[in-house]
N, C-alpha and C positions, 0 to 999 in steps of 0.2 A: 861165684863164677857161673853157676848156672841158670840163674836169675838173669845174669847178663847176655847168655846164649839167647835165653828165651826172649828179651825184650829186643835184641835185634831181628830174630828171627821175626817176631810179631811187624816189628818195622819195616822188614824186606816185605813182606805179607803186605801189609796199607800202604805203601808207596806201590806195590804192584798194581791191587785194587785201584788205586787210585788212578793211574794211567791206563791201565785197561778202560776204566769207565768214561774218560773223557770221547768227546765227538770227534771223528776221523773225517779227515777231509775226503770230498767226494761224495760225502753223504745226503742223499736228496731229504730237499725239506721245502715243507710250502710254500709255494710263491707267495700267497698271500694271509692275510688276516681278513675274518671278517666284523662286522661289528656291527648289529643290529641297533638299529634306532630306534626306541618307542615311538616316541612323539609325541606332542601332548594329544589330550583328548580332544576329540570332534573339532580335530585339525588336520586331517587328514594325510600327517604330517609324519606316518612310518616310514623305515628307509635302511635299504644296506648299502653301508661303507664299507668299503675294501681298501687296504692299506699291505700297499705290495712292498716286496723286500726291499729295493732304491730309496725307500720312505717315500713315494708320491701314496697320496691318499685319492682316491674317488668318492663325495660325499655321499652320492647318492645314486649308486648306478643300475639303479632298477628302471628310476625314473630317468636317467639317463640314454636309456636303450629303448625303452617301453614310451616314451613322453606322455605318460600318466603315474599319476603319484599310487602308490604300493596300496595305499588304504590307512585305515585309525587306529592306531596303538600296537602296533608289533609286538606280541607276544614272546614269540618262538621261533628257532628256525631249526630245520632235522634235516640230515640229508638221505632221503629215503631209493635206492633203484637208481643213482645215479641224479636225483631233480633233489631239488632244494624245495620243500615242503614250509611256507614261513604261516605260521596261523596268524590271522590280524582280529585280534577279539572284539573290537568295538565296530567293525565293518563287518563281522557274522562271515566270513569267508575265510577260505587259504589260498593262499598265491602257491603256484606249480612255477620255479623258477629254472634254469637252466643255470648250474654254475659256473660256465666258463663263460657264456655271453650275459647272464642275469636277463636275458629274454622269458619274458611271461609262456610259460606253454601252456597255462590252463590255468581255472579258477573254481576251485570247491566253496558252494554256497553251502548256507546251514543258516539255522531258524530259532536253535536254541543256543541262550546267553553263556 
């Protein structure tokens, strides 16, 4: 009998757990996704795609906004201060992005590989 107590009680327990934990409507959540493109090498060919919640995709909206390609091989992206920080390692620079337009705000050169 008391074994019985205890395994309902456990049961009331994880079905509560369980409904508490789920997502509540209302609840703000990113518009989009991003998705870095490498690109292959000494093709000039890096690139962020964003893929917003309706599923449209934007392949490449750096070069989209900017009408010059991002640079060679996308590394990395951070989002540093509010700017989108993307290192491009085989073009020795970092792209200064703006996340809600993807406009170029700046460009950090460097010398070392």
């Amino acid at each position: 009998m008391f074994m019985k107590k205890w395994f309902y009680f456990l049961t009331i327990v994880w079905i509560s757990m369980t409904l508490a934990s789920c997502d509540k409507p209302g609840m703000p959540y990113p518009d989009e996704a991003l998705v870095l493109n490498e690109g292959l090498i000494n093709t000039n060919a890096g690139a962020i795609s964003v893929i917003y919640k309706d599923s449209t995709v934007v392949v490449d909206a750096f070069q989209d906004v900017n009408h010059r390609p991002m640079g060679d091989v996308a590394q990395s992206i951070t989002l540093i201060n509010g700017k989108y920080f993307v290192a491009m390692n085989n073009s020795k620079k970092i792209e200064v992005v703006n996340p809600v337009t993807f406009k170029s705000e700046g460009t950090i050169l460097y010398t070392q590989a």
